[in-house]
C-alpha positions in Angstrom: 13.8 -9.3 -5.2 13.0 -12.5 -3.1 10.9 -12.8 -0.1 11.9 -15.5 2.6 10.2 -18.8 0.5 13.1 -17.4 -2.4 10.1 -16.1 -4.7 10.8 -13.8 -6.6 8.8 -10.4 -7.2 8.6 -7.9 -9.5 7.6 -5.2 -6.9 9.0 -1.8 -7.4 8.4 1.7 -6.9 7.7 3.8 -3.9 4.6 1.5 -3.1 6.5 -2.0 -4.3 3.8 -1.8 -6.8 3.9 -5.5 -8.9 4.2 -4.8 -12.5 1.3 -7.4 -13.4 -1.0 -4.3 -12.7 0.9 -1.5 -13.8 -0.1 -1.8 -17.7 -3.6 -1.8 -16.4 -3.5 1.0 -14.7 -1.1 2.9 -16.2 -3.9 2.4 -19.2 -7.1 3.4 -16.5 -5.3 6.4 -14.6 -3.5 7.9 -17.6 -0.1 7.7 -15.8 2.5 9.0 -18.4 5.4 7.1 -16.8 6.5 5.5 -13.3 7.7 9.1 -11.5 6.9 9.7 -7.7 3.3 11.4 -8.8 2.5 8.7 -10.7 2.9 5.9 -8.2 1.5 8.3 -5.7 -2.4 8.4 -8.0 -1.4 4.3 -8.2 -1.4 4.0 -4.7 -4.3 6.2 -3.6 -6.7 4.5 -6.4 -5.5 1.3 -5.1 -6.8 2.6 -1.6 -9.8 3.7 -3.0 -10.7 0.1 -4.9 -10.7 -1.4 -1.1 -12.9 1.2 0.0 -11.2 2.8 2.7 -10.8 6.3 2.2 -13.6 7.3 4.2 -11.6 5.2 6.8 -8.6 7.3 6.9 -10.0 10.5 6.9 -12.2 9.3 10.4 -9.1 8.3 11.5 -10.1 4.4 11.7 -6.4 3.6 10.3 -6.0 0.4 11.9 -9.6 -0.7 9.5 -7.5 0.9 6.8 -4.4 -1.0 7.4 -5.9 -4.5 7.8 -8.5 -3.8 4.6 -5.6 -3.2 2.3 -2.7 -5.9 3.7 -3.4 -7.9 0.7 -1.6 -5.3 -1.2 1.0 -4.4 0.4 3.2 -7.6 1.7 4.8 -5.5 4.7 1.8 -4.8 6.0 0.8 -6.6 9.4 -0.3 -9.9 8.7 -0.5 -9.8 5.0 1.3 -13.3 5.0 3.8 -13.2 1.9 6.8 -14.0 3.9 8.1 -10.9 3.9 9.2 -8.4 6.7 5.6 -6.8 8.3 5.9 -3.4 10.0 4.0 -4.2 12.8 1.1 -2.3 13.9 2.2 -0.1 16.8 5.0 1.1 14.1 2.9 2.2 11.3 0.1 4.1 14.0 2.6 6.0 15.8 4.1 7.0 12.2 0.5 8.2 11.6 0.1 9.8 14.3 3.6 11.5 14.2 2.4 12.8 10.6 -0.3 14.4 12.0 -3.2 11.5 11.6 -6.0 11.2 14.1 -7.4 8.7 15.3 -11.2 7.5 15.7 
């Protein structure tokens, strides 16, 4: 995959998790292979390292959002060049999910 500069990236997965980290913590979280569950405990722990969990669960999902962009490129105003969702998208898909917010 390429992003608009013509990088290329070796995101993949659910998440478009970059396979520099997946050894790591494939090794840390015990993840047997690269199935749905296991990208799924990837991604929350990933959530956890930025520290936002509490966020989410009080509903302050915009915090959340911006604390984890460097993550995930299409993320409002992470800045890798690729597509962003933009904010108003990703809330009302939280919200249509059932999220609250603060």
């Amino acid at each position: 995959m390429f992003n608009r500069r013509g990088e290329k990236s070796t995101a993949s997965g659910r998440y478009q998790q970059l396979y520099l980290y997946w050894p790591h913590y494939q090794k840390q979280l015990a993840l047997p292979d690269f199935s749905p569950l296991s990208q799924d405990k990837l991604a929350i722990q990933l959530i956890r390292e930025r520290g936002v969990i509490e966020d989410i669960k009080a509903g302050r999902i915009e915090r959340a959002i911006s604390r984890c962009r460097n993550i995930w490129a299409s993320l409002p105003g992470a800045g890798y060049g690729q597509r962003e969702h933009s904010l108003d998208k990703l809330v009302t898909v939280w919200r249509t999910a059932g999220g609250v917010m603060e």
